[in-house]
Backbone bond lengths (Angstrom), bond angles and torsions (degrees), N, CA, C in turn:
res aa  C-N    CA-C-N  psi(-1)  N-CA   C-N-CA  omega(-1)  CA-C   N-CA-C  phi
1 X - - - 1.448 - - 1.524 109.60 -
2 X 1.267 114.48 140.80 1.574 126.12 179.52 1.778 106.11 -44.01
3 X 1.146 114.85 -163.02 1.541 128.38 -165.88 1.877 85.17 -118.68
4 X 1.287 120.18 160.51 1.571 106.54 136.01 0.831 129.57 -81.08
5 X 1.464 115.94 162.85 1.546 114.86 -173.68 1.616 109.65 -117.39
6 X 1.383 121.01 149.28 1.518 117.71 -175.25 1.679 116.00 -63.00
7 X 0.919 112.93 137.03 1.487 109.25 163.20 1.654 125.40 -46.63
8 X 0.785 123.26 -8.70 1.592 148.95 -177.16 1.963 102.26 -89.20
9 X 1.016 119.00 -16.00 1.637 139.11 -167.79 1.593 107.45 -105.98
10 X 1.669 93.39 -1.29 2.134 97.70 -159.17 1.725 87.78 -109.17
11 X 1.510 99.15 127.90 1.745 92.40 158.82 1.535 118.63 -54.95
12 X 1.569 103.55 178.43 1.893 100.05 165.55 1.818 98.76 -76.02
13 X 0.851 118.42 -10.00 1.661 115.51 -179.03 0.978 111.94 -76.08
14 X 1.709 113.08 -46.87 1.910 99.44 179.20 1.324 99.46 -67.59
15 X 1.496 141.00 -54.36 1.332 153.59 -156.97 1.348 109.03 -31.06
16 X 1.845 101.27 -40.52 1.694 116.90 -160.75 1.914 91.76 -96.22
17 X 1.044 99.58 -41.13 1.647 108.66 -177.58 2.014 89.64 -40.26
18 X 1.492 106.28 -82.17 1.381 132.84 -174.26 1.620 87.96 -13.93
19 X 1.533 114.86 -82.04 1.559 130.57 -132.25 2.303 83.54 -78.65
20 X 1.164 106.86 -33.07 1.566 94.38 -179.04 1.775 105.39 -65.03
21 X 0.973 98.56 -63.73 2.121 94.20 167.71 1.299 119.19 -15.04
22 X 1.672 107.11 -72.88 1.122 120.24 169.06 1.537 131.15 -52.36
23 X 1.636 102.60 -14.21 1.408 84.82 169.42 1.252 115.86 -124.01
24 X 1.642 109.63 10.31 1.946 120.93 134.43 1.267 150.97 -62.14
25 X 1.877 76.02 4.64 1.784 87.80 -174.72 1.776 119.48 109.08
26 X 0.985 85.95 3.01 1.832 86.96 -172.48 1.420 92.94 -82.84
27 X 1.399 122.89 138.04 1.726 135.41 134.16 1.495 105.95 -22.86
28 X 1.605 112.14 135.04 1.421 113.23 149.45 1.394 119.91 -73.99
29 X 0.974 128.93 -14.99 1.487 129.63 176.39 1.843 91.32 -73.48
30 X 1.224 127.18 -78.76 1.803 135.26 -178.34 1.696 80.96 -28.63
31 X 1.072 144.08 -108.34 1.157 141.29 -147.83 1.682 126.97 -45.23
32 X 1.644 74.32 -20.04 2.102 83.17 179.35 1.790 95.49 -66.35
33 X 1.249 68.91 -54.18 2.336 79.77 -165.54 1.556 101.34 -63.25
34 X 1.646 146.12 -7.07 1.177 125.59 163.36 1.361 115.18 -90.36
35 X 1.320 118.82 -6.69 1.738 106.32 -172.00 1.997 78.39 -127.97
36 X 1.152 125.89 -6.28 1.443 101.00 162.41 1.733 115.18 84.84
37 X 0.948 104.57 39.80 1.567 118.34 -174.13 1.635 103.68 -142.50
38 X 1.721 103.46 152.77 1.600 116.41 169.55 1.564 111.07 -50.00
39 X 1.185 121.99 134.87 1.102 155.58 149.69 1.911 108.58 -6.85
40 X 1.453 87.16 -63.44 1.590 109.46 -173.77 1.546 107.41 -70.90
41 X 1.418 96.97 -24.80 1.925 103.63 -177.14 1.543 101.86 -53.23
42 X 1.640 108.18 -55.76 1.588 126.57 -143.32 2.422 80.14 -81.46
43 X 1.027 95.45 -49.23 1.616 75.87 179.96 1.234 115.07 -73.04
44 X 1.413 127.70 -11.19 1.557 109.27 164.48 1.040 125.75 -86.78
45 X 1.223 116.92 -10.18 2.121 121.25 153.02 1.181 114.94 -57.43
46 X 1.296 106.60 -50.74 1.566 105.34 -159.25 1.589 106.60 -76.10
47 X 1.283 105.68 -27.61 1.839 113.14 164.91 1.914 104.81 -59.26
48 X 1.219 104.47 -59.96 1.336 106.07 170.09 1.094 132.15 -40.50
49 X 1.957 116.55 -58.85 1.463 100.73 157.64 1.325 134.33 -67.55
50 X 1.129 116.24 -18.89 1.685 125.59 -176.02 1.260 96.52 -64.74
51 X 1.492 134.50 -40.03 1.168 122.91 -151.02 2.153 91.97 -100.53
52 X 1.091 124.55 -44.89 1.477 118.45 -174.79 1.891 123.28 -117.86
53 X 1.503 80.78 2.52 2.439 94.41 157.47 1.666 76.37 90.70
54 X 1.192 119.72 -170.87 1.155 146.48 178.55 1.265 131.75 -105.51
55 X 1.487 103.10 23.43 1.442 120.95 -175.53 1.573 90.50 -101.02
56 X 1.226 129.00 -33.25 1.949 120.66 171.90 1.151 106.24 -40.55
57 X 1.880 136.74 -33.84 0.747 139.23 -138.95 2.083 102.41 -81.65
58 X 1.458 95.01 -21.63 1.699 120.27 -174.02 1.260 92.59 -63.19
59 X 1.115 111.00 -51.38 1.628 117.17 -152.84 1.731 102.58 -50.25
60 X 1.502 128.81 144.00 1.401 129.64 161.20 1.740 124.93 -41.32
61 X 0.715 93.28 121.82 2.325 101.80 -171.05 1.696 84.51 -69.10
62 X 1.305 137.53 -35.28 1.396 127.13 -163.76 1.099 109.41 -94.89
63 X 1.081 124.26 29.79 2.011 133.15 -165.43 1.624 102.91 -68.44
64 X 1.969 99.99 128.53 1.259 86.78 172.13 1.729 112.97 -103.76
65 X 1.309 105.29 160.56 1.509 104.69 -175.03 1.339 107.42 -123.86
66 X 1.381 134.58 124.20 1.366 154.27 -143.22 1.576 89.24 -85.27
67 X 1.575 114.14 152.21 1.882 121.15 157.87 1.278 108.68 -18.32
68 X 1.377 88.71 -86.75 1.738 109.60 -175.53 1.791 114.47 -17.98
69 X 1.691 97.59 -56.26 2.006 104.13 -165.69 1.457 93.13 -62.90
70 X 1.244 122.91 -36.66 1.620 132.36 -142.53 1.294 89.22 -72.13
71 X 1.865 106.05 -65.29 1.202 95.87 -177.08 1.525 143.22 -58.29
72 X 1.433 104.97 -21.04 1.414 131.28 157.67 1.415 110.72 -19.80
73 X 1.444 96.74 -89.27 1.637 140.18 174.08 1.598 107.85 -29.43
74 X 1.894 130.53 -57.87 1.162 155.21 -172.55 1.952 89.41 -65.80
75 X 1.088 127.92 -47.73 1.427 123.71 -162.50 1.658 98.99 -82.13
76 X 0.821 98.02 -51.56 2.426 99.27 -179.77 1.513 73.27 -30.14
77 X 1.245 117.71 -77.95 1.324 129.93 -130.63 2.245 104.55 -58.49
78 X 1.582 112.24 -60.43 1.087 127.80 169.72 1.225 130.23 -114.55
79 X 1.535 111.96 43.54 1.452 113.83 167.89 2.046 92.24 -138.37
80 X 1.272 106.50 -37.04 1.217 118.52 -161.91 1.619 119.11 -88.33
81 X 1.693 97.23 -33.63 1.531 117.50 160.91 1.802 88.91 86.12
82 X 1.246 124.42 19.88 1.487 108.23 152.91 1.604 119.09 -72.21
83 X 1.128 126.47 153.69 0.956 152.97 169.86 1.493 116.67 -55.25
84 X 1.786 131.11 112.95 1.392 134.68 159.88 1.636 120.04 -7.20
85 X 1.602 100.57 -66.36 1.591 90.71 -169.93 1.887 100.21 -71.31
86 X 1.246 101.94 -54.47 2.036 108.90 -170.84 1.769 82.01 -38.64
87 X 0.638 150.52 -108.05 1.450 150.53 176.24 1.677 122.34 2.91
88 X 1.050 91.28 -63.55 1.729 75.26 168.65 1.367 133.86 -89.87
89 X 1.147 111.72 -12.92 1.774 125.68 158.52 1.296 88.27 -64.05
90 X 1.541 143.29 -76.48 1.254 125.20 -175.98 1.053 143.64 14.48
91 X 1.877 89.75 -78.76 1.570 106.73 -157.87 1.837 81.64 -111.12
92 X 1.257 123.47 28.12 1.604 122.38 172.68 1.478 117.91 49.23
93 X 1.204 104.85 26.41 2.022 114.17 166.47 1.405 98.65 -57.09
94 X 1.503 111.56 143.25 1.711 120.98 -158.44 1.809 95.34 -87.53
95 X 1.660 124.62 -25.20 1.554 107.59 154.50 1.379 95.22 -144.79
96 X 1.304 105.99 156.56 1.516 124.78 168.40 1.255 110.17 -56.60
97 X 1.117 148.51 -16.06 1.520 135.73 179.81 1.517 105.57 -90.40
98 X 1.466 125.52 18.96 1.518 125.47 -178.55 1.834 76.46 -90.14
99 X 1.304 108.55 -66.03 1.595 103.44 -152.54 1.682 100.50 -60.02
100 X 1.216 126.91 -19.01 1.309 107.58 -172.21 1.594 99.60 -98.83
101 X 1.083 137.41 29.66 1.766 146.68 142.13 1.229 109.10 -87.45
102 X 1.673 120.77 -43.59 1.372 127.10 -165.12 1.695 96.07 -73.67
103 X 1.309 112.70 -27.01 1.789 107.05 173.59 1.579 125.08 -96.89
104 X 1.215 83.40 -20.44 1.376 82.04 174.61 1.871 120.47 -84.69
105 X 1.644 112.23 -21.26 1.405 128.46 172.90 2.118 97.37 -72.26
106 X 1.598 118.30 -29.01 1.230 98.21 -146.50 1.952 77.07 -103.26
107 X 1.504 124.49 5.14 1.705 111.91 163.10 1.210 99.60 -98.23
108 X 1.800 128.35 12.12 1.647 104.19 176.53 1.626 87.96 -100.46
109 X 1.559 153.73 -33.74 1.112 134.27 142.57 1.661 134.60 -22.45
Protein backbone atom coordinates (compact mmCIF):
# COMPACT_ATOMS: atom_id res chain seq x y z
CA UNK A 1 0.00 0.00 0.00
CA UNK A 2 1.13 3.59 -0.92
CA UNK A 3 2.59 5.99 1.93
CA UNK A 4 0.14 8.95 2.83
CA UNK A 5 0.51 11.86 1.37
CA UNK A 6 0.39 15.46 3.10
CA UNK A 7 -2.41 17.59 2.49
CA UNK A 8 -0.03 20.22 1.22
CA UNK A 9 0.46 17.56 -2.05
CA UNK A 10 -3.63 18.11 -2.72
CA UNK A 11 -4.65 20.70 -5.40
CA UNK A 12 -7.54 23.31 -4.39
CA UNK A 13 -9.55 20.83 -6.70
CA UNK A 14 -9.10 17.74 -4.76
CA UNK A 15 -9.52 19.92 -1.47
CA UNK A 16 -13.08 21.04 -2.92
CA UNK A 17 -13.60 17.49 -4.53
CA UNK A 18 -12.77 16.04 -0.68
CA UNK A 19 -15.17 18.60 1.32
CA UNK A 20 -18.15 18.09 -1.65
CA UNK A 21 -18.08 14.08 -0.83
CA UNK A 22 -18.23 14.87 2.50
CA UNK A 23 -21.05 16.81 2.22
CA UNK A 24 -22.78 13.93 -0.02
CA UNK A 25 -22.46 11.75 2.53
CA UNK A 26 -19.15 10.19 2.22
CA UNK A 27 -17.22 9.03 5.60
CA UNK A 28 -14.10 10.99 6.38
CA UNK A 29 -12.29 7.95 6.90
CA UNK A 30 -13.70 6.66 2.78
CA UNK A 31 -12.21 9.90 1.68
CA UNK A 32 -9.08 9.73 3.86
CA UNK A 33 -8.22 6.27 2.17
CA UNK A 34 -9.13 7.68 -1.52
CA UNK A 35 -6.88 10.70 -1.70
CA UNK A 36 -4.49 8.95 0.93
CA UNK A 37 -4.13 11.30 3.79
CA UNK A 38 -4.74 11.24 7.87
CA UNK A 39 -8.06 11.04 8.87
CA UNK A 40 -7.67 14.26 11.03
CA UNK A 41 -6.26 16.06 7.77
CA UNK A 42 -9.73 15.50 5.81
CA UNK A 43 -11.66 16.75 9.17
CA UNK A 44 -9.58 19.69 9.50
CA UNK A 45 -10.62 20.96 6.00
CA UNK A 46 -13.86 20.34 6.24
CA UNK A 47 -13.83 22.33 9.73
CA UNK A 48 -11.90 24.83 7.72
CA UNK A 49 -14.26 25.14 5.00
CA UNK A 50 -17.32 24.97 7.11
CA UNK A 51 -16.03 27.56 9.11
CA UNK A 52 -14.59 30.31 6.13
CA UNK A 53 -16.47 28.69 2.44
CA UNK A 54 -13.86 27.66 0.12
CA UNK A 55 -12.65 30.81 -0.88
CA UNK A 56 -9.54 30.23 2.07
CA UNK A 57 -8.76 27.78 -0.30
CA UNK A 58 -7.44 31.04 -2.83
CA UNK A 59 -5.46 32.24 -0.28
CA UNK A 60 -1.36 31.35 -0.85
CA UNK A 61 -0.40 27.76 1.11
CA UNK A 62 3.17 29.64 1.58
CA UNK A 63 1.73 32.65 3.54
CA UNK A 64 4.05 34.51 5.55
CA UNK A 65 2.91 35.62 9.00
CA UNK A 66 4.81 38.51 10.69
CA UNK A 67 6.14 38.21 14.84
CA UNK A 68 3.49 40.25 15.85
CA UNK A 69 0.39 37.69 14.01
CA UNK A 70 2.47 34.67 15.27
CA UNK A 71 2.61 35.92 18.41
CA UNK A 72 -1.00 36.78 18.34
CA UNK A 73 -1.93 33.31 17.19
CA UNK A 74 0.70 31.46 20.10
CA UNK A 75 -1.40 33.47 22.99
CA UNK A 76 -5.36 32.30 21.84
CA UNK A 77 -3.68 29.21 22.18
CA UNK A 78 -1.55 29.64 25.84
CA UNK A 79 -2.56 32.68 27.38
CA UNK A 80 -6.29 32.46 26.41
CA UNK A 81 -6.67 28.59 26.86
CA UNK A 82 -8.36 28.18 23.34
CA UNK A 83 -7.88 25.16 21.85
CA UNK A 84 -5.07 24.20 18.75
CA UNK A 85 -7.58 23.29 16.15
CA UNK A 86 -10.54 26.33 17.32
CA UNK A 87 -7.40 28.36 16.72
CA UNK A 88 -6.21 27.55 13.64
CA UNK A 89 -9.47 27.27 11.73
CA UNK A 90 -9.73 30.70 13.26
CA UNK A 91 -7.16 32.56 11.98
CA UNK A 92 -7.56 29.99 8.61
CA UNK A 93 -3.90 28.31 8.92
CA UNK A 94 -4.08 25.67 5.94
CA UNK A 95 -3.38 22.71 8.97
CA UNK A 96 -3.39 22.83 12.58
CA UNK A 97 -0.07 21.29 13.11
CA UNK A 98 1.58 24.74 11.74
CA UNK A 99 0.36 26.39 15.07
CA UNK A 100 1.36 23.55 17.19
CA UNK A 101 5.29 23.92 15.75
CA UNK A 102 4.80 27.66 16.02
CA UNK A 103 4.25 26.76 19.99
CA UNK A 104 6.09 24.38 20.46
CA UNK A 105 9.44 26.36 18.64
CA UNK A 106 8.23 29.60 20.75
CA UNK A 107 8.46 27.08 24.51
CA UNK A 108 11.97 26.02 23.18
CA UNK A 109 12.86 29.96 23.48
Amino acid sequence: MMGCFCMAKLTREQRIEMYAQYKAGKSISQIAREYQVNNNNVKYLIRLLNYHGIAVLDKKYKRYYDPKMKQQIIDEVLVHGKSIGCTAVEYSLLSRGMLGNWIKQYKTF
